[in-house]
Structures are given as C-alpha cells and as structure tokens.
C-alpha positions in Angstrom: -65.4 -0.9 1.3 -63.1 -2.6 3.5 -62.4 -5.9 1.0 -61.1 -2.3 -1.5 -59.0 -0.8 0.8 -57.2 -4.2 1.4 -56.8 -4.8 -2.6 -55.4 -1.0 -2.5 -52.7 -2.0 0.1 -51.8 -5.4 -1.7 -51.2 -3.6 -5.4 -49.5 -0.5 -3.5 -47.2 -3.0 -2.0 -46.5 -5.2 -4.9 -45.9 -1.8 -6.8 -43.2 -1.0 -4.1 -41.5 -4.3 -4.3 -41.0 -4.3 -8.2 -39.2 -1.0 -8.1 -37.0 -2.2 -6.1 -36.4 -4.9 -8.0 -35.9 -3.0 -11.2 -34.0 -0.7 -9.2 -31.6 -3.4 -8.5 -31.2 -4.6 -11.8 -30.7 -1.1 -13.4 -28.0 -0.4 -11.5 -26.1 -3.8 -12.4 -27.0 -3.3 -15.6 -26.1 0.4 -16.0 -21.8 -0.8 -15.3 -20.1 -1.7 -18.5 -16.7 -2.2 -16.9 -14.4 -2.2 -13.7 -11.0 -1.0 -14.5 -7.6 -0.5 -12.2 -6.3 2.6 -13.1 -3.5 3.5 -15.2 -0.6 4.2 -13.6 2.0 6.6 -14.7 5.2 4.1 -13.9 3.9 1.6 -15.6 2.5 -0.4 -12.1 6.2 -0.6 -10.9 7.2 -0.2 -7.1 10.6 0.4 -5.6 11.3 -2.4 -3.2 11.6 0.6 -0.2 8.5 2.0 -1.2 4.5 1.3 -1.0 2.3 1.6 -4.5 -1.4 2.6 -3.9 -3.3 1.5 -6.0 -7.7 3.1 -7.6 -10.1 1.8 -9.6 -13.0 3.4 -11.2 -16.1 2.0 -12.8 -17.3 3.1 -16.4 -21.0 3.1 -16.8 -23.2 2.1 -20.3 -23.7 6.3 -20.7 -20.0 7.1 -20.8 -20.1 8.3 -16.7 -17.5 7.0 -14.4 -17.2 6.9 -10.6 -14.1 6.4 -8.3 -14.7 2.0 -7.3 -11.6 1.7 -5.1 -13.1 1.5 -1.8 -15.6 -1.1 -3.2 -13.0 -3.2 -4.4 -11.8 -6.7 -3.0 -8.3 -6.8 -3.5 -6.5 -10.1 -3.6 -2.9 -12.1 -5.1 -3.5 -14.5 -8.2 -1.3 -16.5 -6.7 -1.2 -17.8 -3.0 3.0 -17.9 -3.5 2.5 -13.7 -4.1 2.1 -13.1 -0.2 5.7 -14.3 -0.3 6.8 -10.9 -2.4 4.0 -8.9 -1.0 1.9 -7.1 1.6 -1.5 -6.4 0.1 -3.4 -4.1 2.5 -6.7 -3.7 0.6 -5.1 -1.4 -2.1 -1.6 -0.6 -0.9 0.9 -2.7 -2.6 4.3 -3.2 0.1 6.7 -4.9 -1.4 8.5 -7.5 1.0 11.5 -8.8 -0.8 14.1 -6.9 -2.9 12.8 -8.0 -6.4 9.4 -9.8 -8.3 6.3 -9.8 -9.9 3.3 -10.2 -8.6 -0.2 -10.0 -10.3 -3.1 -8.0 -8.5 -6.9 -8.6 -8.7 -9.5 -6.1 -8.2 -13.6 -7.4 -8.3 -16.2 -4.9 -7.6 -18.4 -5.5 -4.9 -17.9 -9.3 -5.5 -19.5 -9.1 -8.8 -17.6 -11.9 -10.5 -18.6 -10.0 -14.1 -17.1 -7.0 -13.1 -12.8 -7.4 -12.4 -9.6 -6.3 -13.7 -6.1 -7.4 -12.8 -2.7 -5.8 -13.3 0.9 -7.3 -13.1 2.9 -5.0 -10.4 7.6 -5.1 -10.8 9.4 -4.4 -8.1 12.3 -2.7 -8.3 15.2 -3.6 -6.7 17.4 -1.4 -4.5 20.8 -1.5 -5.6 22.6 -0.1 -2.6 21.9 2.7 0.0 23.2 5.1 2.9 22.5 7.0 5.7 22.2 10.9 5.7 24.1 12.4 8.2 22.5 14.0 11.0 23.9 16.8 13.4 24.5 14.3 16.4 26.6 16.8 18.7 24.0 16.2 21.4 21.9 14.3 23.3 18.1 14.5 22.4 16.0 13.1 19.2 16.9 13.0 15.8 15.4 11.4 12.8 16.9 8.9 11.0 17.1 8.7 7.6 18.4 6.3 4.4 18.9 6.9 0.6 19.1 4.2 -1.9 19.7 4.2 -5.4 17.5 1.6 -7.6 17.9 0.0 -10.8 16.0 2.0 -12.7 18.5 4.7 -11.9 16.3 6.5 -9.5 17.9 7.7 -5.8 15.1 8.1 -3.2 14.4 8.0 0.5 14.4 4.3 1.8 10.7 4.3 3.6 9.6 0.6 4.2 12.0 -2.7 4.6 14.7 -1.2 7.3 15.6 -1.7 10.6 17.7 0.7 13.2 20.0 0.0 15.8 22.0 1.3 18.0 25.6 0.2 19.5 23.9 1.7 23.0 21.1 0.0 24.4 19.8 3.0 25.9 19.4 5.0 22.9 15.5 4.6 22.0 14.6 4.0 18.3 10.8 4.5 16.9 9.3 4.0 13.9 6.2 6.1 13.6 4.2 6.8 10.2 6.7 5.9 8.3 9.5 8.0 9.8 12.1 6.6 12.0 13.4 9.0 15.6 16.5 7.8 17.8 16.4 9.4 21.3 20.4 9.2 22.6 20.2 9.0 25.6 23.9 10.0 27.2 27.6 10.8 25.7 30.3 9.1 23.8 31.0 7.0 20.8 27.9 4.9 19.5 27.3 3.1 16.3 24.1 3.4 14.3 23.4 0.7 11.7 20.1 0.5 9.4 19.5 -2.8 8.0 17.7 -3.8 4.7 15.4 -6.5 4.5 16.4 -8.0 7.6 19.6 -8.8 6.1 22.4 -9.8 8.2 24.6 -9.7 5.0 27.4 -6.4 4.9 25.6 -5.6 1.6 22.1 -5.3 3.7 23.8 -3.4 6.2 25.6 0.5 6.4 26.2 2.0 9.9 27.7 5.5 10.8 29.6 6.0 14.1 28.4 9.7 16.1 30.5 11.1 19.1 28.0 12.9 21.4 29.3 15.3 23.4 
C-alpha cells in the first residue's frame, strides 16, 4: 500500500512539472510579433519636447496586449546618448537637431524586437511670454518657440533661467519653471537654450517691480 501511494505522489508530481513546462512554451509560442507603435507624427520630436513612446504584442489568434512596460529600451548606437536621453520609453532630445534609432525587445526575448528611427526637430527661434511682474511674489516662467516644421509651442525641456538678482529664487518643478522676486526694482530675466551662451541661445526681458 505504501510502495502505491509513493508511485501516486511521483506521477502526480511529474504530471505538475510538465504543465508547467508546456505552459511555458505556449505562451512563447502563442506571440507572433513585438511591434512599437505607430505614431501619428511620424516618430518625430521637437528638440524642447519629450516623445513617449508603446509597444504592443500581437498574438498567433489575432489578440494583442499593451508590451510597453516589458520592454527594454536601448540606442543602436552607443554615439545616440550624445542626441538623446532614453528613460526606458521617453525619448528627450538633448541637442537641437538628429536622428537617432530606438530598439525595443520584449522581455529579452531576442526573437521578439522592433526598432524605429526617431527626427528631431529643430527649434528655430523662441521668446518669453510676458508675465504681470508689478510685484513681488512667484510667477511662472514661460517660453515659446517656433520649429522647423512650422509649428509654435511651449519650450518644455532644454532651458535654463536666470535672473540679473541673486535673490530672486528660480525652480524647475514637473516640467514647469516659478521665479520667486524677492524685493523691488529693475531685474533682468534671461532663459537659455541648450546651454548656449550664444545671443541666438539666449532672449531676456527686463521687469520693474514695484
């Protein structure tokens, strides 16, 4: 009786063991192809701007699921981190201008991968918007530009502020940029592009706080 209840638990594990196994392999076998998806601009970003980017796996039935969060991300080319950030799928441009390509592998599955060439657009030139400086207290900052592709939006990523007073405190918080002024008189505010040091990479705008 005993010797039988041991053959029982041997089979009953083996039997547990191959599902899994055939699990496994189903579910490999069940993906017919990773793909990035398609994006509406053509997988351009505006040198000011961040591009996020999704993928989604098709399956051999025709089903699809959303693969972004299972994706590594990574350059083709080592020299790409020059014109890039690549922060697992957010694509931040770091120079004015390039081309970078983009490769997406699911869960390191070498058979399963898709890759994508991402233009940036260059900024052309750019302001400041005005704000109501009459008095002390915080204000947000804010910059246009207009691009080469003929499109004027708000300059988000790749500028600096600065202010001709030392005491006036500027922060850059999710993605939006606050000056505290701090006192009365003439100052001089200056946002900078790309570090530049250039006039063309610079504007300013003078404020008399009363």
């Amino acid at each position: 009786m005993n010797l039988i209840k041991i053959l029982l638990s041997i089979v009953t594990i083996i039997f547990f063991i191959s599902c899994g196994e055939n699990t496994t392999k189903t579910v490999t076998s069940d993906i017919k192809e990773l793909n990035i998806d398609p994006d509406d601009d053509g997988y351009k970003v505006h040198s000011t701007s961040m591009l996020e980017l999704s993928a989604t796996i098709t399956y051999q039935d025709g089903n699809y699921g959303d693969a972004t969060n299972s994706i590594s991300w990574k350059l083709y080319n080592r020299d790409d981190y020059n014109i890039i950030n690549l922060d697992a799928n957010i694509v931040y441009p770091v120079l004015n201008s390039g081309r970078v390509t983009v490769n997406a592998i699911y869960k390191d599955l070498a058979d399963f991968n898709d890759s994508v060439s991402i233009e940036i657009i260059p900024l052309v030139d750019f302001y400041i918007v005005p704000f109501d400086a009459n008095t002390t207290g915080t204000h947000i900052l804010k910059a246009k530009g207009n691009f080469e592709d003929g499109v004027n939006k708000k300059v988000t990523y790749n500028i600096s502020w600065s202010s001709s007073e030392d005491d006036d405190e500027i922060v850059f918080e999710n993605n939006i940029a606050t000056i505290d002024i701090d006192g009365t008189g003439k100052r001089t505010i200056t946002a900078s592009i790309f570090s530049g040091t250039d006039d063309e990479n610079n504007q300013t705008i003078t404020y008399l706080i009363k």
